[in-house]
VEXPARO-785690 format. One record per residue (C-alpha): x, y, z; residue in three letters. Coordinates in pm, whole numbers, plus 50000, padded with zeros to 5 digits. Each point is the difference from the previous one (the first is absolute). Example, Ala and Ser with C-alpha at 12.3 -4.5 7.8 and 13.67 -1.06 7.14 Angstrom:
512304955050780ALA;501375034449934SER;
//
This chain:
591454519738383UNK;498264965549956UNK;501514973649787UNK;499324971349845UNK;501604963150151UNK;501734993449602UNK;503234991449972UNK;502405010349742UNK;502814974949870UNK;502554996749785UNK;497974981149748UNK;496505020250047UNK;501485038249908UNK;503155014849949UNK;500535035650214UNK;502125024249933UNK;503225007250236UNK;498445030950133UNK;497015018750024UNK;500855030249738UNK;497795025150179UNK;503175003650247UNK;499265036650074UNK;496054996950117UNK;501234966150250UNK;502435026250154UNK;497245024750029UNK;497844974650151UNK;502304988950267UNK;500965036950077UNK;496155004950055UNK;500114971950214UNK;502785012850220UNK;502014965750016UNK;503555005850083UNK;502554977850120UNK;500344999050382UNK;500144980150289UNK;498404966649982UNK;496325001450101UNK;498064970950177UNK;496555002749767UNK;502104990649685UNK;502794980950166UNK;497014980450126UNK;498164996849641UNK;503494986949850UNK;500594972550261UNK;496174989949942UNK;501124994049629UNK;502734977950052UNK;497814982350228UNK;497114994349793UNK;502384992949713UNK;502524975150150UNK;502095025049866UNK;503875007750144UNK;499825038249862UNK;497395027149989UNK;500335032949874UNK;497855034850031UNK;501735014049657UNK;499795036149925UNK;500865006849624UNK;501455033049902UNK;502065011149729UNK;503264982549968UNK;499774978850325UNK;497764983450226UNK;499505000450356UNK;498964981550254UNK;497095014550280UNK;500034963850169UNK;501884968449976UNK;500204964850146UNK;503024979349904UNK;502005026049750UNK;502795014850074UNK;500465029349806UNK;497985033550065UNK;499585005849606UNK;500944986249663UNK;500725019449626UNK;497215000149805UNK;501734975149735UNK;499774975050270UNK;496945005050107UNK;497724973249963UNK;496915016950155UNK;500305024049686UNK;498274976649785UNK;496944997450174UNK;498945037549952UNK;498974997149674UNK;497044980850115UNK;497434999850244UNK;500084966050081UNK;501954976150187UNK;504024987949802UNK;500734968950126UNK;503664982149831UNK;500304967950095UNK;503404999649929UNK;502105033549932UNK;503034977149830UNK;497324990949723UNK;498295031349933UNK;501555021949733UNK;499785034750223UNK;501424989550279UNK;502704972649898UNK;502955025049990UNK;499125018550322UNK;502724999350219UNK;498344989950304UNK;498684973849829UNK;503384987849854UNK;501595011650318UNK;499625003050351UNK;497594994950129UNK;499054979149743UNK;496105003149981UNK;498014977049771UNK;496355006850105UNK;497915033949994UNK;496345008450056UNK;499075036549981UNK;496585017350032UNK;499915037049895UNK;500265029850276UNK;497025020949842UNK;498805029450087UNK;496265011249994UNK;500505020849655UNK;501494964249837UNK;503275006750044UNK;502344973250064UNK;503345013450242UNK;501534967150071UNK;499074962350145UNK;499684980450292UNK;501524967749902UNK;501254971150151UNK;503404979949880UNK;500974966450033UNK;503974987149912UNK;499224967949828UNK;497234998149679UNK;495784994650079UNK;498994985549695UNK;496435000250105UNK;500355035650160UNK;497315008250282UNK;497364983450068UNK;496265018949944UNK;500035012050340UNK;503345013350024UNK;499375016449697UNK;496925018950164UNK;501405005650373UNK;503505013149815UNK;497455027249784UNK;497835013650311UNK;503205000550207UNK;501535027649727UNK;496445016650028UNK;500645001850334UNK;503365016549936UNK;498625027449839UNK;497505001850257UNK;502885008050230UNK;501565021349772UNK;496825018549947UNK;499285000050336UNK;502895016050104UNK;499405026249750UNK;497055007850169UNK;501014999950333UNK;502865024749893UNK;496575021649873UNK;498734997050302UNK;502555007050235UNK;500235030149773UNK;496695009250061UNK;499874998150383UNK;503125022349970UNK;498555026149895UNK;497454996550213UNK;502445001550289UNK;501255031849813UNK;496715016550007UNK;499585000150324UNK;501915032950071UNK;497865021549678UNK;497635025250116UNK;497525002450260UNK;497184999449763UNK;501414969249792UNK;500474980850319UNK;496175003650057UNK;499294988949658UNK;502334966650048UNK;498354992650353UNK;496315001149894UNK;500954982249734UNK;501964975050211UNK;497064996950294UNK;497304989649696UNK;502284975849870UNK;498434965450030UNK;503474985750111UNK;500905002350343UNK;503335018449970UNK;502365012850281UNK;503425017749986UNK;502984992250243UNK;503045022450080UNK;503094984950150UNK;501314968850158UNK;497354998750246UNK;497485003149733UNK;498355024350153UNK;496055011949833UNK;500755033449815UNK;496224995749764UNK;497104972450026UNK;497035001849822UNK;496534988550057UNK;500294968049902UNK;503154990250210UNK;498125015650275UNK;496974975649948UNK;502624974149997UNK;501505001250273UNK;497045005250242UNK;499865041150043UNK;502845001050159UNK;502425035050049UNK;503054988449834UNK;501155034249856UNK;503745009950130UNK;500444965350161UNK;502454969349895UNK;497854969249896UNK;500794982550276UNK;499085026750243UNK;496995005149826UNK;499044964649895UNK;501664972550233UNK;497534973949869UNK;501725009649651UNK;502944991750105UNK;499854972750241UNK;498764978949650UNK;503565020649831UNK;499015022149751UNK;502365021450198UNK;502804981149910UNK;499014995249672UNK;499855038649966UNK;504115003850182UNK;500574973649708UNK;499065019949747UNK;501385035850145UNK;503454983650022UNK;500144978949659UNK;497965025349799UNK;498184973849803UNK;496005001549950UNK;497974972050228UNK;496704987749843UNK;497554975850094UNK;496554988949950UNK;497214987650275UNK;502125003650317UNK;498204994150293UNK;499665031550257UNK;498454994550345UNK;499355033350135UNK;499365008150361UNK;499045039550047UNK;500334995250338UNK;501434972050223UNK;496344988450148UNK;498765008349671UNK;498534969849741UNK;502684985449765UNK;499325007749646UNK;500964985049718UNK;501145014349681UNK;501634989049653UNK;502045030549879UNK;501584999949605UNK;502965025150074UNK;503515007149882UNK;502255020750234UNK;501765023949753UNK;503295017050121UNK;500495037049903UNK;503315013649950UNK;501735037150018UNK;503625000549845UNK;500294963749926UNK;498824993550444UNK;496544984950065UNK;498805028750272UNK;496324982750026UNK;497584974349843UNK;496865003049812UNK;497234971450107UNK;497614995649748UNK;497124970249984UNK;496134989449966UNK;498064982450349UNK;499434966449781UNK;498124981650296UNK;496604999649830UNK;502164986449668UNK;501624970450217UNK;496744993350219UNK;498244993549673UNK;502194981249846UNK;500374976650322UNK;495845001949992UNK;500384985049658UNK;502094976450067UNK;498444986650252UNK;496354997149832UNK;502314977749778UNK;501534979350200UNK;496494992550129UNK;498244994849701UNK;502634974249921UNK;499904981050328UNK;496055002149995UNK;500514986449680UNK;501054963950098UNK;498654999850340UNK;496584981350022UNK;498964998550378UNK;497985027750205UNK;503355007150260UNK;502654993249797UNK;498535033249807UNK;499265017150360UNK;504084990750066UNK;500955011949671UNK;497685035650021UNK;501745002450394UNK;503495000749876UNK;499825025149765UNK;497615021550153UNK;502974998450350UNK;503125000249691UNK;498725034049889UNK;498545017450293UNK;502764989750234UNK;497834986150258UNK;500944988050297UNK;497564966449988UNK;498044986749729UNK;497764965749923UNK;496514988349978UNK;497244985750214UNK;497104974349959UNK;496595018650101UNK;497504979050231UNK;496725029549915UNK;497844985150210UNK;501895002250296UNK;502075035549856UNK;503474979550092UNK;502715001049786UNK;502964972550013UNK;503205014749956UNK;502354976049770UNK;503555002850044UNK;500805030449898UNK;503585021649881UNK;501385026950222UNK;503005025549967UNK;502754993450238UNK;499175008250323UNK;496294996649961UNK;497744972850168UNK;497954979249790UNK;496045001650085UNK;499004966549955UNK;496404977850143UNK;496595012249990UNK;498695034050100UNK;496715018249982UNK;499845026149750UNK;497675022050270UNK;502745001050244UNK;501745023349772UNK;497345021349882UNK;497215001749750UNK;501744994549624UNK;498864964150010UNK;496875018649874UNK;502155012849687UNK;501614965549939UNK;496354982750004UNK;498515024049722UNK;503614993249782UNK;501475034550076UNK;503844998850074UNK;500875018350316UNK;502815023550026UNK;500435021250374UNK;503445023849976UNK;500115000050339UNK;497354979550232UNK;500315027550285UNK;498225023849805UNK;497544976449747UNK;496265000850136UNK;500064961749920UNK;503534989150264UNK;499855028750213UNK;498434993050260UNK;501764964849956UNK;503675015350010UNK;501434980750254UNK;498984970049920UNK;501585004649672UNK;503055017350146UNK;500624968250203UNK;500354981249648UNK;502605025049839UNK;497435013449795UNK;499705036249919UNK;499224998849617UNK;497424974649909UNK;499354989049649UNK;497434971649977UNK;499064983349610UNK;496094976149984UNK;500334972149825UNK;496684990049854UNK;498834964349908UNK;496305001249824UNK;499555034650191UNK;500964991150355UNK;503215007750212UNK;502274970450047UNK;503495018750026UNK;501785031150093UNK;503205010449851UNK;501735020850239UNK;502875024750043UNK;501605018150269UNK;501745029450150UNK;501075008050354UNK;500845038849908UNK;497375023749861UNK;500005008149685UNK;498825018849672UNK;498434976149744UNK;500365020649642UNK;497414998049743UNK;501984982149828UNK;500594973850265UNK;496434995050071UNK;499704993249608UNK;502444973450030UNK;498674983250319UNK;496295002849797UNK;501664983049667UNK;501304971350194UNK;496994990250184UNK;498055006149658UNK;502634975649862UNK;500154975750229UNK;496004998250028UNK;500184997649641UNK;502374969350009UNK;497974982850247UNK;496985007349773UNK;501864980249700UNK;500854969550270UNK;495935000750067UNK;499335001049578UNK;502364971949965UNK;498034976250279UNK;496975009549861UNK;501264995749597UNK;501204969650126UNK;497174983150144UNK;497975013249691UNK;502284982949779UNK;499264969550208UNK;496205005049972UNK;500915007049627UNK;501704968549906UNK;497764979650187UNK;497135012149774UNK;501984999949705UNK;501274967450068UNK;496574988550066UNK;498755016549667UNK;502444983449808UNK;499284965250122UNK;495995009449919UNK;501285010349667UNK;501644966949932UNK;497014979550096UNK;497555017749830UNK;502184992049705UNK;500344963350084UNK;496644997150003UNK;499245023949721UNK;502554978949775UNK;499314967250157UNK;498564990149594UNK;502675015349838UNK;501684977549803UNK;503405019949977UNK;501704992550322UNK;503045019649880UNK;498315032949939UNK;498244993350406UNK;502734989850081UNK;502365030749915UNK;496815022750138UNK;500904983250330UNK;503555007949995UNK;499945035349940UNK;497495003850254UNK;502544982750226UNK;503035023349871UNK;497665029350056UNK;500154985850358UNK;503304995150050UNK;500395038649885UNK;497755013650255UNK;501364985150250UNK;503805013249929UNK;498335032149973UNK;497854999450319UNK;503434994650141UNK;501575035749899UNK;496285012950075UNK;498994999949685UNK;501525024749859UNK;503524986849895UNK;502014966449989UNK;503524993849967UNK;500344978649636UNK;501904975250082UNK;497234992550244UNK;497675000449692UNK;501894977849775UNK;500874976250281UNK;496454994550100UNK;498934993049637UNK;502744976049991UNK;498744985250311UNK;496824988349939UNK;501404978949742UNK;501984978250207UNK;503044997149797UNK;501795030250140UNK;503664980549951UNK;499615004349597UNK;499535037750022UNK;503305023250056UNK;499305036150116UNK;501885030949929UNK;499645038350034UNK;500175031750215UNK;497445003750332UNK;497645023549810UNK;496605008950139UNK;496934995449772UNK;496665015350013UNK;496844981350100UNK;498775000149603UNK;503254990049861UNK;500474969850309UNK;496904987449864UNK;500245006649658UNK;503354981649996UNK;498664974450200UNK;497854987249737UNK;502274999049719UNK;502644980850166UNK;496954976550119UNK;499264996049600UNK;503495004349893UNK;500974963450302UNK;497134986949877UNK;500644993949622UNK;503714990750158UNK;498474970150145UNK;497874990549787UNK;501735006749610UNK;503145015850116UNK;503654991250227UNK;497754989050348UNK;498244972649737UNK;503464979750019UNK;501984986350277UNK;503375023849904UNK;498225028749940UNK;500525035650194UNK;499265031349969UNK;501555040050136UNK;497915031850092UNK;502095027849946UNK;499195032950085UNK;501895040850016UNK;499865033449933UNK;501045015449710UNK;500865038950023UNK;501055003049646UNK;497495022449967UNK;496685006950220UNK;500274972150252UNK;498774966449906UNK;499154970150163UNK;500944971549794UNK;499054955450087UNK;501544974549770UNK;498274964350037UNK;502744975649817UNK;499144963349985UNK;502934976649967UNK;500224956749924UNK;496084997049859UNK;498845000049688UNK;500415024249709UNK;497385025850036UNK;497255005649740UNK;497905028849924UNK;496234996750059UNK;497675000749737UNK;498015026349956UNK;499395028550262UNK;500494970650271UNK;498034990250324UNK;499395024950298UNK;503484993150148UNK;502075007949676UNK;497655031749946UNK;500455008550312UNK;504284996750031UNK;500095020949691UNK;498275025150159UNK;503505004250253UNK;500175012050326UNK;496895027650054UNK;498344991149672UNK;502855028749822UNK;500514971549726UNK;503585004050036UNK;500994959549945UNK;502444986149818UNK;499414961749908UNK;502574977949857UNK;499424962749951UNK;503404984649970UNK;501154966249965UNK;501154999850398UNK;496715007750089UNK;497535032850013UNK;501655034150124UNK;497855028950056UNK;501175037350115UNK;497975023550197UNK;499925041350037UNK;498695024050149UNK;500575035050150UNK;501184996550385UNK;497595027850102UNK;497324982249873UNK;501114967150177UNK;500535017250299UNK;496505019549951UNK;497684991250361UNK;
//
């Protein structure tokens, strides 16, 4: 049953002694078939992980019952069980959340407990509840200490020490079940021996089952029933009224006969999930293969196991595609950071050879007017001989013709593919038996091959082919981004230049224009925001235009003004958007330029700081402070105000979200705006 992480304490709730619905926690752990035995590992394992965690000297499985409690695992305790009126565990079933006493000498319930006052003197206890799936709390899994914690457990303790007792009644539940089941697969055992007709019934049943299932008699573990599926499984082969080993050496040269003599002589069920299988029908045969999710089941007659029920699902498909998924990730993330043409033909090699289990894998630069390939270094499987220099593609058959129109090239077995057959020796000579060859494309023609290799034949699933197809789409598509980049690059250039060139046309037409205009300020201020426009687009052209670092923005602003030493910087690396880099741009252009001329840059001592965070209060916000310290007091403009002081009211993305205070220290002006927006390309 899922719980919360609270704790209870002293001061936060006061619990009864004990649960008063005694009779339905008896029920409960009658249900649950806990009794006191020997000790088993899965709890005894569970406790010592709760001292660990805990830094604790005792830890305690407790069962609660009527007038005592009991312990199902201990680390640390002596005793096997304790009275209920000293029971300390007892006060944590009233709740379903964690007790925690920091010290048992100070806490009213506990004080005149005996083992508290007495030996062994404990002064620490942390309890969470034992609770079953219906609510039902049947005792603790705590964790005791013999001096006081007056700050208890730490967060995480506090969690680990709640899903370990979850996984306590896991075990107990599991048990439970497993006690079902081996019920179950007795009376399967039992039915054997019914009627002729109800046999029938039970073996069609048992040959549709989707399961491979098979049923051993004896020591020797010798086939009494099979179905279908087992017989898919292990290759056709006639096992009926032979041991396993007779029957299936490559099964048990890899021990899943001993693992089956283990569980005929301890009686105790064997599970496992994804175990690798390589079955051989026959000794020249192909090696294939197989992930198996079984559990070897012992059957028993009159408390003896006489045989063994094997039970499971072929999960190879399952495990393949999983690994295929994997793999597509790793390479998206390596393809991610790599930005040259044969560091991604390296990168597509490796993982194309990781999963296929080639036997030699790499790339090769492609000279197409003379049809050679050169051969870079390359990696090979132990054993294997690299294949390294140049070659011509037409010495090995005709796929250079697939390559050339972008088509990857995948032969199963070059002795028998139209394309390498008549090539086969030539190939042989090189180790290669399987050939899978990758184009890689630059503006439509072949410069490189991605290659991987076999030297034994084989079968190339659908699946496989997929993969090998997703790679090479990948890869190509990674070298396509490295060719948008060089050209978005060298567009940029052209870009700037023009824009650069614009800009300088715009501030000459305006000299000119303005030549008679007899406020220099106002042509003056024109120019500089031109200029700050420039700096802007430059930063930007940097992150290609579509997003700059701000402290990149705020520093180039500061920049052009040559007195970078009287500005202090401050805030988290946050990203801004193209419109919010320039929009920002401008208002700290206005904002430094009223500083130098009315405000704390107009005198020698004056400073000022550019703040900047995010708020997550609420939505998340993206908040600049712009404090000016040792000028002038600042005063309020009259009337709506020049361009500049129009335009700094107007905040960060024109929102109008500005807060202006004109103190005596100087003018101080706050900033907001929604992140997203900020952030917006």
């Amino acid at each position: 049953m899922s719980r919360s992480n609270a704790v209870l304490t002293p001061e936060s709730q006061t619990i009864t002694s004990l649960d008063c619905d005694t009779d339905t926690r008896l029920k409960a752990i009658t249900q649950l078939g806990i009794v006191e035995a020997s000790a088993e590992q899965a709890f005894d394992d569970l406790t010592q992980l709760a001292a660990q965690i805990c830094d604790a000297p005792v830890a305690l499985v407790s069962v609660v019952e009527k007038d005592r409690q009991w312990f199902k695992a201990k680390v640390g305790f002596t005793p096997s069980e304790t009275p209920i009126d000293q029971s300390v565990c007892a006060h944590a079933l009233g709740s379903r959340e964690m007790l925690v006493i920091p010290d048992l000498m100070s806490d009213p319930r506990t004080m005149s407990n005996p083992i508290v006052t007495g030996e062994p003197h404990i002064r620490f206890y942390a309890g969470a509840p034992l609770v079953t799936e219906d609510g039902i709390a049947i005792g603790s899994l705590c964790v005791i200490d013999y001096k006081p914690r007056p700050a208890g457990l730490t967060q995480k303790q506090v969690s680990a020490l709640s899903k370990l007792a979850d996984q306590v009644m896991a075990q107990f539940a599991l048990r439970r079940a497993l006690a079902d089941r081996e019920d179950l697969v007795a009376g399967l055992s039992r039915a054997h021996g019914r009627a002729a007709e109800e046999r029938r019934r039970l073996t069609s049943m048992f040959q549709a089952a989707p399961s491979f299932m098979a049923l051993l008699r004896g020591p020797e573990h010798v086939f009494d029933m099979t179905n279908a599926a087992y017989q898919r499984m292990v290759g056709g082969r006639d096992v009926l009224g032979r041991s396993v080993r007779e029957a299936l050496p490559d099964a048990a040269e890899q021990g899943f006969a001993d693992l089956l003599d283990k569980v005929y002589r301890t009686g105790e069920v064997y599970q496992v999930e994804a175990a690798l299988f390589a079955s051989q029908a026959s000794p020249e045969g192909p090696v294939d293969e197989r992930y198996l999710d079984f559990v070897y089941q012992p059957l028993e007659e009159n408390g003896e196991v006489t045989g063994i029920f094997v039970e499971g699902y072929d999960v190879t498909d399952r495990v393949w595609q999983i690994r295929r998924q994997e793999a597509l990730s790793e390479l998206g993330e390596r393809l991610r950071d790599s930005n040259e043409v044969a560091g991604i033909a390296t990168i597509a090699a490796e993982i194309l050879a990781g999963l296929l289990g080639a036997t030699r894998a790499g790339f090769g630069s492609v000279d197409l007017q003379n049809e050679t390939v050169f051969m870079h270094p390359n990696w090979c499987a132990p054993g294997a001989e690299p294949v390294e220099g140049t070659y011509r593609f037409r010495d090995y058959g005709s796929f250079i013709d697939d390559l050339v129109a972008g088509r990857p090239v995948l032969i199963e077995d070059i002795a028998v593919d139209e394309r390498t057959r008549d090539s086969e020796n030539a190939l042989a000579e090189l180790g290669i038996r399987v050939l899978c060859n990758l184009p890689i494309l630059e503006d439509g023609k072949l410069v490189m091959v991605v290659f991987v290799h076999h030297d034994t034949a084989r079968q190339l699933s659908n699946d496989d082919l997929a993969f090998i197809r997703q790679v090479g789409d990948r890869a190509q598509a990674a070298i396509a981004r490295i060719q948008a980049e060089k050209l978005q690059k060298v567009l940029n250039q052209e870009l700037s230049h023009r824009l650069k060139n614009t800009l300088a046309m715009v501030q000459a037409i305006a000299g000119q224009t303005l030549r008679s205009v007899t406020e220099k300020d106002a042509v003056e201020a024109f120019n500089s925001r031109i200029h700050a426009l420039s700096t802007a687009h430059q930063i930007l052209l940097q992150e290609n235009w579509s997003a700059a670092p701000i402290r990149n923005v705020v520093s180039g602003v500061v920049k052009t003004l040559n007195q970078s030493d009287r500005f202090a910087l401050d805030g988290p690396d946050v990203v801004l958007g193209a419109r919010a880099a320039l929009s920002m741009t401008l208002v700290l252009h206005e904002l430094a330029t009223n500083a130098i001329k009315y405000g704390a840059l107009s005198v020698e001592a004056g400073s000022v700081s550019i703040e900047w965070c995010i708020d997550h209060a609420e939505e998340d916000t993206f908040a600049l402070t712009w404090t000016e310290q040792g000028g002038p007091a600042a005063t309020e403009p009259d009337g709506r105000g020049g361009f500049g002081s129009r335009l700094i009211k107007m905040g960060l993305l024109g929102t109008g979200s500005t807060s202006i205070n004109y103190g005596t220290e100087g003018l101080q002006a706050e900033m907001r705006a929604p992140l997203s927006q900020m952030q917006q390309i």
